[in-house]
Backbone bond lengths (Angstrom), bond angles and torsions (degrees), N, CA, C in turn:
res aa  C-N    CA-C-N  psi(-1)  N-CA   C-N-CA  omega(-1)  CA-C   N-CA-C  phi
1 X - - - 1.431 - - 1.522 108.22 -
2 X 1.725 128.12 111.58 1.164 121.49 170.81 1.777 106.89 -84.29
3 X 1.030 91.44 179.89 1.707 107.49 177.11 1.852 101.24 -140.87
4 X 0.968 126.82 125.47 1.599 127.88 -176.78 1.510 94.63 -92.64
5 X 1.202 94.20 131.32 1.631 117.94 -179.48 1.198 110.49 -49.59
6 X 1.224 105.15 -48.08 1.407 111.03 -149.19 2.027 120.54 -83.00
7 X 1.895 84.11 -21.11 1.891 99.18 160.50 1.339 114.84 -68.76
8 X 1.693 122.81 -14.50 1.467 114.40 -173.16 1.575 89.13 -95.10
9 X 1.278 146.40 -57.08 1.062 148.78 -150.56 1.700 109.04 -84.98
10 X 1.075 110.82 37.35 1.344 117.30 170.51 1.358 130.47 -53.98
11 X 1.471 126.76 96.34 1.397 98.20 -169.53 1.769 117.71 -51.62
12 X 1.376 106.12 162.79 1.269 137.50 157.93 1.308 125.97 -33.80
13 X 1.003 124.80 112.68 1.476 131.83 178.66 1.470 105.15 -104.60
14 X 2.055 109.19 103.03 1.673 113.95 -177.16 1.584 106.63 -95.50
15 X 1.439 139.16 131.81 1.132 119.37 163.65 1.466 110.96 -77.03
16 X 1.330 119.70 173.30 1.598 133.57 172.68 1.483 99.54 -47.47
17 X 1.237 134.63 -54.86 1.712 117.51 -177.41 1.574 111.60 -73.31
18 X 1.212 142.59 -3.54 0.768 140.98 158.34 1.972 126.43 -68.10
19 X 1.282 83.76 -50.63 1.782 102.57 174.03 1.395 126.97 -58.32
20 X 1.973 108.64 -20.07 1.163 103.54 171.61 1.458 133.83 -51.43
21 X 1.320 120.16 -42.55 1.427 149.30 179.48 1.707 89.79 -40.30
22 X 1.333 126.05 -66.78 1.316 146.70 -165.50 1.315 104.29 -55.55
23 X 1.404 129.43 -41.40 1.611 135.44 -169.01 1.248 84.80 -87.29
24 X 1.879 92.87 138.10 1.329 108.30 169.24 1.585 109.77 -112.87
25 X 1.739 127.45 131.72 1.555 98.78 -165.50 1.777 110.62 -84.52
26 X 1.565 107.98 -173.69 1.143 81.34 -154.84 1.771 120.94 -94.14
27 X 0.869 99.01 -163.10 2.049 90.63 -162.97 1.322 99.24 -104.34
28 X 1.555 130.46 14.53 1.513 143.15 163.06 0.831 130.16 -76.21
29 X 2.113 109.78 -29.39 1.150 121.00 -165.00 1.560 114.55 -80.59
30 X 1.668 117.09 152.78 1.205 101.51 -164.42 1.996 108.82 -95.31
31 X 0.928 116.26 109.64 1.397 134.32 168.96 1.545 113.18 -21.34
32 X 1.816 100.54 128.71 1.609 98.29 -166.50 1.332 114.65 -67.23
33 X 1.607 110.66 169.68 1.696 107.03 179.76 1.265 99.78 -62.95
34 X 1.484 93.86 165.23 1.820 107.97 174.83 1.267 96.20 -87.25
35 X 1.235 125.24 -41.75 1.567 109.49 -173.25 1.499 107.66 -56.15
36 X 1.263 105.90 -51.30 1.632 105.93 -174.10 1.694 117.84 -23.23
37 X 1.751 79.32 -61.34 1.564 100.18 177.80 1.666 130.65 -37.28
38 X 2.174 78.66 -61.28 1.440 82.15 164.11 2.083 143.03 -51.38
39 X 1.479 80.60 -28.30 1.635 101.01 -168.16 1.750 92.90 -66.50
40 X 1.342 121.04 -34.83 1.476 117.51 -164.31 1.615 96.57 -76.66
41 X 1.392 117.75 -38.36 1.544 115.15 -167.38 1.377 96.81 -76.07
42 X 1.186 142.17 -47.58 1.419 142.34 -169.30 1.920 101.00 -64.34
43 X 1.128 115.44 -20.38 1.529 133.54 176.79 1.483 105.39 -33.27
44 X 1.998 73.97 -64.69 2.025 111.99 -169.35 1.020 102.54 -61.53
45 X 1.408 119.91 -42.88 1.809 112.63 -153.98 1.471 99.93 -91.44
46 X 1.231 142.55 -42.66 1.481 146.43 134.66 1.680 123.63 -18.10
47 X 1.306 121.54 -25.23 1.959 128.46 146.07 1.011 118.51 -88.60
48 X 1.664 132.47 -41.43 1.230 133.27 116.62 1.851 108.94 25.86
49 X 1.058 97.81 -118.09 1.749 141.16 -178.49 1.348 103.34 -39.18
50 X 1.632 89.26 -47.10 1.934 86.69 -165.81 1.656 125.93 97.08
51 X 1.394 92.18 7.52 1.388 101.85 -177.34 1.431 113.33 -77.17
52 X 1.216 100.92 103.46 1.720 96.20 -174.53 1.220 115.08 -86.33
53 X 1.731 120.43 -1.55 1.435 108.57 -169.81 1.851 100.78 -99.49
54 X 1.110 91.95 -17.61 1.843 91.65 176.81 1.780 114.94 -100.24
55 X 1.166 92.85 -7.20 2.224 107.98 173.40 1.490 83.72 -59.36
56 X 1.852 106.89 -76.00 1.104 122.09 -161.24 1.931 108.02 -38.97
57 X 1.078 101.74 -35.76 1.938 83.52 -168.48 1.260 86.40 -107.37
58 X 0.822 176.69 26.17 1.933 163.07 99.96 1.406 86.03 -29.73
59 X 1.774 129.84 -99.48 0.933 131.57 179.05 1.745 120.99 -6.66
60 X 1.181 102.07 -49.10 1.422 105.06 -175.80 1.850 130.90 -75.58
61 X 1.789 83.17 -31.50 1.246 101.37 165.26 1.450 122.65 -72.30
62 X 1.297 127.21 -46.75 1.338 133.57 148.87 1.352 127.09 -34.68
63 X 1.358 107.79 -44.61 1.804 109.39 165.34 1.020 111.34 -23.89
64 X 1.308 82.65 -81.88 2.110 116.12 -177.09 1.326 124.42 -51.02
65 X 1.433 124.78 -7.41 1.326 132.42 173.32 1.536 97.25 -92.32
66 X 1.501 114.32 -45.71 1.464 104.09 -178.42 1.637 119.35 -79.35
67 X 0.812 119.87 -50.69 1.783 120.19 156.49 1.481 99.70 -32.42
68 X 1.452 152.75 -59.58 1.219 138.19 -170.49 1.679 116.07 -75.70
69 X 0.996 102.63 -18.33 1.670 124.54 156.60 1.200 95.27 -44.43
70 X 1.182 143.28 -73.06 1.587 147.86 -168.17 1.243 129.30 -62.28
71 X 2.164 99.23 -26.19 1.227 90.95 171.13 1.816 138.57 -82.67
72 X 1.214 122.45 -121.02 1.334 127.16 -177.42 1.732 82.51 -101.76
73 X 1.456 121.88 -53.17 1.308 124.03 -152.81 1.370 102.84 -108.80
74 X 1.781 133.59 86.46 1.012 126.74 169.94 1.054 129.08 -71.90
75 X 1.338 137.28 167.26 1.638 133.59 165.12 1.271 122.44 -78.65
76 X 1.160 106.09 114.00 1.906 107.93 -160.46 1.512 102.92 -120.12
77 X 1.340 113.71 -12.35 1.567 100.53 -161.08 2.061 102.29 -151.58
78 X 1.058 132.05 163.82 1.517 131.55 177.40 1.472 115.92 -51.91
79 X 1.679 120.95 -25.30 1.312 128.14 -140.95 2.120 97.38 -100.59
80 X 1.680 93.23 -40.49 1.424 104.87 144.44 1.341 128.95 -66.56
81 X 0.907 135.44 -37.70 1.478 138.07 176.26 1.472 119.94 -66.41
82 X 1.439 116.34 -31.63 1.756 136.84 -175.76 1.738 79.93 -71.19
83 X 1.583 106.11 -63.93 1.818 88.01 -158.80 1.375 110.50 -69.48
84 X 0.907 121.27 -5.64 1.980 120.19 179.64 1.403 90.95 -71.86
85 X 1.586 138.24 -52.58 0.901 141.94 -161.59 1.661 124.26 -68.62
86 X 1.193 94.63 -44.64 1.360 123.16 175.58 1.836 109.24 -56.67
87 X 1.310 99.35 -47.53 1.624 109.18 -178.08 1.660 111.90 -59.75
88 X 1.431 98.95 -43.19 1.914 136.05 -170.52 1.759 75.90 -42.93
89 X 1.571 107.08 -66.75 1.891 118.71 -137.81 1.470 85.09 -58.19
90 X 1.777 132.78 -49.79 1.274 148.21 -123.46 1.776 81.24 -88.58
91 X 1.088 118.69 -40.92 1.236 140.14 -174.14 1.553 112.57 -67.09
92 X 1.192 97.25 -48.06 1.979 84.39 176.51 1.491 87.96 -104.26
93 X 1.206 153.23 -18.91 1.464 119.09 160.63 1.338 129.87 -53.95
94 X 1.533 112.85 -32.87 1.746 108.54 170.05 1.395 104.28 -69.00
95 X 1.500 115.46 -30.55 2.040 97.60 -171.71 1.788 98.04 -78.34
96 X 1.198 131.57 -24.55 1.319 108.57 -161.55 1.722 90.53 -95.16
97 X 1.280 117.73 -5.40 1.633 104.09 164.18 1.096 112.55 -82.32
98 X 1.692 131.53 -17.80 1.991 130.92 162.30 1.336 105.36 -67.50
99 X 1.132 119.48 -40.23 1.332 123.49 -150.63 2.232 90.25 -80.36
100 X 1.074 99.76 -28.81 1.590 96.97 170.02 1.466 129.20 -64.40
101 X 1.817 83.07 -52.72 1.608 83.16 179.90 1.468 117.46 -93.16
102 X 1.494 106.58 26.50 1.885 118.57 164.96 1.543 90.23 -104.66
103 X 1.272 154.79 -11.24 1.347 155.83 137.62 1.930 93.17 110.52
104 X 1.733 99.70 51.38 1.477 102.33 171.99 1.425 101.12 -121.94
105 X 1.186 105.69 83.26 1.431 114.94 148.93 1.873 128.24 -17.95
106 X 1.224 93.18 -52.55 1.839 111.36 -158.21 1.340 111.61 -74.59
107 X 1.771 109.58 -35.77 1.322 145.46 158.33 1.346 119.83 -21.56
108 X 2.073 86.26 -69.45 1.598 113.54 -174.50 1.091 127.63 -58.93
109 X 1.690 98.58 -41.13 1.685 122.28 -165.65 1.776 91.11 -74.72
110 X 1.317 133.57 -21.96 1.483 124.96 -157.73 1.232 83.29 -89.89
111 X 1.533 148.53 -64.74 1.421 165.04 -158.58 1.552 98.70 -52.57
112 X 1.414 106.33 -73.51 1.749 105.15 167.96 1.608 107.40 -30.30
113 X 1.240 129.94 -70.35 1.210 124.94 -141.38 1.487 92.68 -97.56
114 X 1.541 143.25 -9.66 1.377 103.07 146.56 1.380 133.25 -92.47
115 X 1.568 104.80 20.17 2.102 109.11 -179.90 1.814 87.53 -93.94
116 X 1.448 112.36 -18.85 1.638 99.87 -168.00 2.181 90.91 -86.96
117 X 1.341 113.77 -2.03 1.559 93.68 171.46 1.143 102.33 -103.64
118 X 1.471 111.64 -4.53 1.749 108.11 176.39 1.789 95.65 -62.01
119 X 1.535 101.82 -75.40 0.933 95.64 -172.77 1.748 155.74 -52.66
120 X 1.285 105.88 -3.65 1.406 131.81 148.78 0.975 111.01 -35.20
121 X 1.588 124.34 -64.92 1.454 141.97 -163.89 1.467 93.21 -83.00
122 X 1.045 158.43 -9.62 0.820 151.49 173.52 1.774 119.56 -89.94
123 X 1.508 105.58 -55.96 1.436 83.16 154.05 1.566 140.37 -79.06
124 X 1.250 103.22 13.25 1.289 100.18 172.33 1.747 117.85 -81.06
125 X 1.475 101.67 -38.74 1.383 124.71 152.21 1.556 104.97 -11.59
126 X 1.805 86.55 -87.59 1.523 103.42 -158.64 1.886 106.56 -52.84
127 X 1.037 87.64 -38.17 2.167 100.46 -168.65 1.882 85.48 -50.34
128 X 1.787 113.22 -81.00 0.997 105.56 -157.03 2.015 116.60 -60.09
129 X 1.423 107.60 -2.49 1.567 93.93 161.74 1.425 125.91 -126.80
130 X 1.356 98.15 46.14 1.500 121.87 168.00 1.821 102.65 69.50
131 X 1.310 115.81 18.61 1.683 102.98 176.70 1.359 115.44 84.27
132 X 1.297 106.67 151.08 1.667 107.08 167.19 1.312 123.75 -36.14
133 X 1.680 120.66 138.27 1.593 105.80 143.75 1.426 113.96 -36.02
134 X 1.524 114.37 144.82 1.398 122.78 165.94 1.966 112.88 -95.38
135 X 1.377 110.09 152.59 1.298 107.05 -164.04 1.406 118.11 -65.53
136 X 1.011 121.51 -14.76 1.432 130.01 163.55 1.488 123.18 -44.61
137 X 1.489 94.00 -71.48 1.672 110.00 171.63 1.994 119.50 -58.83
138 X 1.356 93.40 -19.45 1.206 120.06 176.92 1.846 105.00 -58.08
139 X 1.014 100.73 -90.18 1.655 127.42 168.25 1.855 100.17 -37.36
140 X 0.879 113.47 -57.50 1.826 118.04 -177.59 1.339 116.21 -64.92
141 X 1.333 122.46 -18.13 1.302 142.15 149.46 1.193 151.84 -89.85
142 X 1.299 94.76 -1.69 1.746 119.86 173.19 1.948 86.81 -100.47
143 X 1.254 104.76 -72.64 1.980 94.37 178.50 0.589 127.52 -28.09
144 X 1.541 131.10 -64.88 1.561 130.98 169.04 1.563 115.26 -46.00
145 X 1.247 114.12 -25.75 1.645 103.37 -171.54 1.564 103.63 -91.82
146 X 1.442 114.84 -35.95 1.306 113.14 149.11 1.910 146.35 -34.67
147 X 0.829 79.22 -66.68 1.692 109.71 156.42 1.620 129.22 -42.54
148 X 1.694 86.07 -43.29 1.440 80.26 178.43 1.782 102.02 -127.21
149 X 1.366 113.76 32.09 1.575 112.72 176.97 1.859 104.60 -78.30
150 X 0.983 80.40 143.62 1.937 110.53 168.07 1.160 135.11 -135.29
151 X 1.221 114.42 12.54 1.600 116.43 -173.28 1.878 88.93 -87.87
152 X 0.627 143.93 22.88 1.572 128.31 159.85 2.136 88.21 123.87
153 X 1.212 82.25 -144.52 1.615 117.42 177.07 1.900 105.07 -42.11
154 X 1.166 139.91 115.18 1.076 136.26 155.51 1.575 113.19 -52.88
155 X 1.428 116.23 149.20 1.323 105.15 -175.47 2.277 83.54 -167.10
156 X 1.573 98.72 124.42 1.076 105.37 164.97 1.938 129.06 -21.86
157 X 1.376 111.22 -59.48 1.063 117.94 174.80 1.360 120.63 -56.20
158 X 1.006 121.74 -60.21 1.742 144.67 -160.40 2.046 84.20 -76.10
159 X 1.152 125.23 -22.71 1.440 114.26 -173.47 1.231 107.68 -87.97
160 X 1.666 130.62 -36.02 1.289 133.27 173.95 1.245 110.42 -74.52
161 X 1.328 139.93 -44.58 1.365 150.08 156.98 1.085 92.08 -36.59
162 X 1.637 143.32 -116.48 1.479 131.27 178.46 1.269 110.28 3.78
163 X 1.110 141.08 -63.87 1.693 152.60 -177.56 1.254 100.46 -35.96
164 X 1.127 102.93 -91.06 1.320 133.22 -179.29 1.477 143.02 -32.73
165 X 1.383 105.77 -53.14 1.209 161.17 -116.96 1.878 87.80 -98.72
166 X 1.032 131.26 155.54 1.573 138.65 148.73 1.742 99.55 -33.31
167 X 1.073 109.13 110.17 1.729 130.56 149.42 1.669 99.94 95.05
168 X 1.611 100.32 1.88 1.786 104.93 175.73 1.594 108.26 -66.04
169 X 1.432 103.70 168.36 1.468 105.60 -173.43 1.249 125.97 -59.47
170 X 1.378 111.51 -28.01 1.259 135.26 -158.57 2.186 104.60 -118.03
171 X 1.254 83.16 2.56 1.727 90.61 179.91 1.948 110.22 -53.42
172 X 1.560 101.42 126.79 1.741 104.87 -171.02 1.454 103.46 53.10
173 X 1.389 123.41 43.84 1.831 99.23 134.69 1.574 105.64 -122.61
174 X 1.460 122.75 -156.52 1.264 125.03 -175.60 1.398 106.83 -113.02
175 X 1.595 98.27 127.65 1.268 92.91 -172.37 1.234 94.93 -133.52
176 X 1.224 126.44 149.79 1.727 139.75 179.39 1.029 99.99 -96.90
177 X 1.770 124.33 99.02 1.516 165.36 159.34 1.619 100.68 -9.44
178 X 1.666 112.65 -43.23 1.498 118.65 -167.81 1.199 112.94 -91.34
179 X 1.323 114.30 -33.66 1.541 124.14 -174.95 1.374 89.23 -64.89
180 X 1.447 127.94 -69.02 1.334 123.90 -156.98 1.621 102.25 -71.05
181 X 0.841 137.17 -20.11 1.636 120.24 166.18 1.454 131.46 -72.24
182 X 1.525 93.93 -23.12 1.188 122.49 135.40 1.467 146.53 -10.61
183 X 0.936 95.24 -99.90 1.667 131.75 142.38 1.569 104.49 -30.15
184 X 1.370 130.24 -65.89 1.677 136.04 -143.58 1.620 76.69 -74.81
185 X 1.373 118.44 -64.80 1.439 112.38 -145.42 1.290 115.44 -80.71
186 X 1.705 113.48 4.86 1.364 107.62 150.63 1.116 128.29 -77.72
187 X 1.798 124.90 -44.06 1.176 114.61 148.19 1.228 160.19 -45.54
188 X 1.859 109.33 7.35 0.999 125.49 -165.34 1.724 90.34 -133.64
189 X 0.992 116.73 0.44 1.401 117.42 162.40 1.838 99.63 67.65
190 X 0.974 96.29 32.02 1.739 114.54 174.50 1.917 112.04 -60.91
């Protein structure tokens, strides 16, 4: 009785959920924030603990990263994430200033103390990307882009965009939105 080799040695038949394991993704892609990261582990250690007043704003902050996931403009990088955050603080500082002059103390004190865990995350932000542009470099970088624009007509928008913008001078650092508009519309004699 033979047996043909070649019926036992059949290759393998993998479906698509199987093959994932096998794909490696690719080594282009750009690597999530650490804060992000961090924000998910502090999540754990915050159910952990039991800390319900810092669950509550992690949780919340995370919302809002995933809801912007959906939008046109997701959160991809720290520089997005600072201004989500930044808005968050601006955000419970106006409610715990209602919540005062509705004479709720308990309100206020909760609002305070989650813009002060905002802000944690926030300087950590700034630390790990060396801090704001300073206004100097600010101004020295709006001139030069001034100076040497050619796309037609100068126009406020289209100059911070340039700035800003993919391959702009100032592309991925932190820049304070006001200062630099700032800045543009002096050079534009605004």
């Amino acid at each position: 009785m033979s047996f043909s080799l070649s019926a036992r040695l059949r290759p393998a038949r993998l479906c698509l959920r199987c093959m994932r394991e096998f794909v490696r993704p690719s080594s282009t892609a750009s690597s999530p924030s650490p804060i992000l990261s961090r924000l998910r582990d502090d999540m754990k250690t915050a159910m952990r603990s039991k800390d319900s007043a810092k669950l509550a704003v992690v949780r919340s902050i995370l919302n809002d990263i995933t809801n912007a996931s959906k939008t046109a403009k997701p959160i991809s990088d720290d520089v997005q994430l600072r201004a989500l955050l930044l808005k968050k603080i601006n955000q419970s500082k106006d409610a715990a200033q209602q919540f005062r002059d509705a004479r709720r103390e308990d309100l206020a004190e909760k609002e305070d103390s989650s813009a002060t865990v905002m802000k944690t995350y926030v300087g950590e932000i700034e630390d790990s990307m060396g801090g704001l542009v300073a206004v100097e470099e600010l101004q020295r970088v709006v001139k030069e882009t001034v100076d040497s624009w050619q796309d037609g007509k100068l126009v406020m928008g289209k100059v911070m965009e340039k700035i800003t913008g993919p391959g702009g001078a100032l592309d991925g650092r932190m820049v304070e939105k006001g200062d630099l508009a700032k800045a543009v519309k002096e050079a534009l004699g605004k």
